[in-house]
N, C-alpha and C positions, 0 to 999 in steps of 0.2 A: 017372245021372251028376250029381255034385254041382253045383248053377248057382253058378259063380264067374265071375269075369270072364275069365280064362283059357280056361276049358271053351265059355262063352259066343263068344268071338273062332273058335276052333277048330271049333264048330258053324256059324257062320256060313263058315267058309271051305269047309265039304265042302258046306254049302247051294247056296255060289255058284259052286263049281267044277262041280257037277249041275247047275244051271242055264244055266251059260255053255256046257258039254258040249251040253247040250240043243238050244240058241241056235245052235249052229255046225253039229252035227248039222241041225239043219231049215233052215238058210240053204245048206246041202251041198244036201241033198236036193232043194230050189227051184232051187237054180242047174243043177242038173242036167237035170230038166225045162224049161228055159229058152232058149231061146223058145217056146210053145207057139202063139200065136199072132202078127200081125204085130206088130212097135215105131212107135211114133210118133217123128219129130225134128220138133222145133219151129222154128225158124229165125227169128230175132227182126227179119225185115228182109224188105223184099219180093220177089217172084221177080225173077230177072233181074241180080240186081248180086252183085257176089263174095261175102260172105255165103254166098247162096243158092246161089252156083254150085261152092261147097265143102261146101257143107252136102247138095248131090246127088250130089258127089261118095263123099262119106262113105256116103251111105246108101245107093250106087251097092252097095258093096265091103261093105259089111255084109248087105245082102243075100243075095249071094253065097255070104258064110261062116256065117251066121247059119242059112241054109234057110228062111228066113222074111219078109215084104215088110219093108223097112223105108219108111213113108212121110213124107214129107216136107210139114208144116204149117208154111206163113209164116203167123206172126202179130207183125207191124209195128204199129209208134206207142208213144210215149209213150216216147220212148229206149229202147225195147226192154223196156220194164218189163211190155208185156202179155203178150210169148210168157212172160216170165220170172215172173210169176205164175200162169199158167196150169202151166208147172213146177213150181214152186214148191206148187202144190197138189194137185200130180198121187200117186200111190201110188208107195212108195216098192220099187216091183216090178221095175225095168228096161225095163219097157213104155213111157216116155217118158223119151226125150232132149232134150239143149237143145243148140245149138251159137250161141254168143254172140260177140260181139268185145270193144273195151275198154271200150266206153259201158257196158258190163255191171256194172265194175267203179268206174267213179267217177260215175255218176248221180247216186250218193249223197252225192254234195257239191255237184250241180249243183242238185238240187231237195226238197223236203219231200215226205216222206210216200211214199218207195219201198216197193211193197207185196211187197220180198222183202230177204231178207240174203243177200247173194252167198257168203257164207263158211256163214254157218249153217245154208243152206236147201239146199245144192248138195254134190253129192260131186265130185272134178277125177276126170275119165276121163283124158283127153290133150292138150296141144297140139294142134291140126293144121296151120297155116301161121303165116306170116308176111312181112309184105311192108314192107322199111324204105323209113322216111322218107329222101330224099335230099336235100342241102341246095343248091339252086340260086339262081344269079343271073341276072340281066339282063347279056349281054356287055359292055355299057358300064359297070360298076361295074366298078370297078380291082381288082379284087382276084383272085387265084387260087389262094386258101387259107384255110383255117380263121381262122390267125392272122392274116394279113392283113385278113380280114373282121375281127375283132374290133378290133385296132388303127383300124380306119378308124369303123367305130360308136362307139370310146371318142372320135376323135379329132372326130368331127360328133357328136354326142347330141344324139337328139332328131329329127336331120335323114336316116337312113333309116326306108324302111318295108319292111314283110313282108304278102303276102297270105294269107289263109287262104279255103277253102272253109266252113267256117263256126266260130261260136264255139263251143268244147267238142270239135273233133273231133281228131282225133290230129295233123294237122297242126297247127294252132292250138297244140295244146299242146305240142309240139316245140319249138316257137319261144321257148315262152315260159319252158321249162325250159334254151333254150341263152341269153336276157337273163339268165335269174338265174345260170344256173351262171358267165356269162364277164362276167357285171355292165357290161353295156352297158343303153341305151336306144333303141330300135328301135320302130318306132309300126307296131300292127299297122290294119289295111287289111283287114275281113271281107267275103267274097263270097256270095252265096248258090249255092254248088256248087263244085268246084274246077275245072270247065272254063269259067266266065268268072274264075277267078282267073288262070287260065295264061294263059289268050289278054292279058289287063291286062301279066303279067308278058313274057309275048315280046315286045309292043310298044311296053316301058318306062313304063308308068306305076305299073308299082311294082319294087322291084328285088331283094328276094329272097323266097323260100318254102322249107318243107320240102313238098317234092311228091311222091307218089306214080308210079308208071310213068310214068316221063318222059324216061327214057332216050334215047327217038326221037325227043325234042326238042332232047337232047342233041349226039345224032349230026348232026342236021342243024344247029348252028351258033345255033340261033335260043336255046338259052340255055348258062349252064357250070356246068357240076357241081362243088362243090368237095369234097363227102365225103357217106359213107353214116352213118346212124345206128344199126344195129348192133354188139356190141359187136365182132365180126368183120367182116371184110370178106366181101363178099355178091358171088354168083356174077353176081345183077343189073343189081351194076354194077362190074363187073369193073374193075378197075387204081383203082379208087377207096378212098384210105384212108378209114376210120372216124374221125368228129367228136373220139372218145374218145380216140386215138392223133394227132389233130392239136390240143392243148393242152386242151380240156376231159376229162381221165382220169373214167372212170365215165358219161360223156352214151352214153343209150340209149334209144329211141323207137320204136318198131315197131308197125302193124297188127297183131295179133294176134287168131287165129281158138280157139276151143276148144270141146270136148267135155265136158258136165257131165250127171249121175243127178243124181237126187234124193236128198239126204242121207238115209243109211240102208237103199242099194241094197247089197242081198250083193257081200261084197268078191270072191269069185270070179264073178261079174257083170261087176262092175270092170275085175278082172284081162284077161276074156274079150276085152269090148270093149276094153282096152286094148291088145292083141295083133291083134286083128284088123282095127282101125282104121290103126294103125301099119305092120301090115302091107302093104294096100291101097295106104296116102298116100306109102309108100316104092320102092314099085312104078314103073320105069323109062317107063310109061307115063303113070302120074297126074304123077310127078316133072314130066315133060316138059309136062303139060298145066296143070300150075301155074303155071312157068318162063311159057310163054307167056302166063300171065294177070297176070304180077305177083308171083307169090308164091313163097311155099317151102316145101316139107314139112318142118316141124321135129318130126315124133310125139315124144313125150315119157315117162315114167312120167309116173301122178298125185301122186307126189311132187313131182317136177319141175313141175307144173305151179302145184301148192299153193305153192311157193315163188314160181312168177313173178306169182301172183295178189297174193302179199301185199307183193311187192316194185310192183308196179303200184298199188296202193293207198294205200303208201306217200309214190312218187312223186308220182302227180299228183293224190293227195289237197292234198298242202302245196303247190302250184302251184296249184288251183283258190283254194283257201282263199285265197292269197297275195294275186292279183287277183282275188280276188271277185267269180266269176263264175257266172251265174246258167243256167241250162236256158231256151230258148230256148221 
């Protein structure tokens, strides 16, 4: 064959279509054998706290479907940056998972020298919950509404406050994406955990938060709920409109839990655990045992989840930056 550049391009495309054949052929064949032995999930946070108690849940249901143990490793500290290095360098086999929250996703504006790329390092499996922020006050603050709230912060600036369980955590940054989006001044108030920020907030010394299950503080009178921060209204807090639908359009803030491989895990791997995950966390039992913890099953595609990542890092990438806030 004469070497022309034509001949040359034409050779190259039956090289790489035998090699790509190849590639999917042996990523076929592995996934088929897979699992052979148990999975690891990593769990970037210690036993005991929701994290952990979704992340047992997960590997409760994969188990199960899988035929093989899946075990569950907390490795906590450093905002989650050591389970997610330790993934991050793991083989890229489907024998280690990670199951992260949203610290996962903006650390990387909170501190220098993250030893992983959340986007480059990681393949999205699925979703698995979500538990929204809801927006409370103190009963003596006048207000019993979104709008309401914002007219009374444009009209004192300066002279409310908001509590947080600490700097950088989703509540915190709730707060400070609902100052920029409705352009008020509200002084925030950081606690070290969110159960001495609630207790401050029932007994007025500070007067609002986005707080997490608080629902039962609700119902008992000791504080008022004015709206949920989903972009829908959430079964959790039932008859409650969404911040988004009471004059801030677009405000969204949620706990989120997720499921990630290691970049470069066979897409039928993927597929697998995305079906079998999904399947479990949608099951009328775990539903209900969410419900009770707080949260919600939202399984997802990994599309869907690639989109809420980069929509996440989008957000409170420009909020961190905004107020220059540093990892604790």
């Amino acid at each position: 064959m004469e070497d022309t550049p034509i001949n040359r391009t034409v050779h190259f495309c039956i090289v790489t279509t035998i090699i790509t054949a190849f590639v999917c052929g042996t990523q076929s064949t592995f996934a088929q054998s897979w699992p052979a032995k148990p999975v690891r999930l990593i769990v970037t946070a210690p036993a005991g706290g929701s994290l952990d108690f979704v992340g047992r849940l997960v590997a409760q249901g994969l188990t199960a479907s899988l035929g093989q143990s899946v075990l569950v490793d907390n490795r906590s500290g450093a905002n989650g940056a050591i389970g997610a290095e330790l993934a991050a360098k793991s083989p890229a086999d489907g024998y280690t998972l990670l199951i992260v929250g949203n610290n996962f996703w903006v650390v990387q504006f909170m501190q220098d020298h993250v030893p992983y790329d959340p986007v480059r390092d990681f393949a999205p499996v699925t979703l698995a919950v979500r538990t929204p922020n809801i927006l409370i006050v103190h009963p003596s603050l006048p207000v019993r509404s979104v709008k309401e709230l914002i007219a009374l912060a444009k009209a004192r600036p300066g002279q409310l406050n908001y509590a947080s369980g600490s700097s950088g955590s989703t509540v915190h940054l709730a707060a400070e994406l609902f100052k920029s989006m409705a352009g008020v001044n509200i002084v925030h108030v950081p606690y070290k955990g969110i159960g001495p920020a609630l207790i401050d907030l029932m007994a007025g010394q500070t007067q609002m938060m986005f707080g997490l299950s608080v629902m039962s503080h609700v119902r008992s009178g000791r504080l008022r709920a004015l709206a949920v921060t989903t972009l829908e209204p959430s079964d959790l807090a039932p008859g409650l409109p969404t911040v988004a639908a009471s004059g801030l359009p677009g405000f969204e803030s949620a706990v989120i839990y997720s499921v990630l491989a290691r970049a470069g895990t066979s897409l039928a791997i993927i597929q697998r655990l995305n079906q079998d995950i999904g399947r479990h966390l949608n099951g009328a039992e775990v539903k209900t045992l969410l419900l009770n913890d707080g949260s919600e099953a939202v399984a997802s595609t990994p599309a869907q989840l690639s989109t809420t990542v980069k929509a996440e890092i989008t957000r409170w990438g420009k909020i961190i930056k905004d107020i220059g806030l540093r990892a604790e």
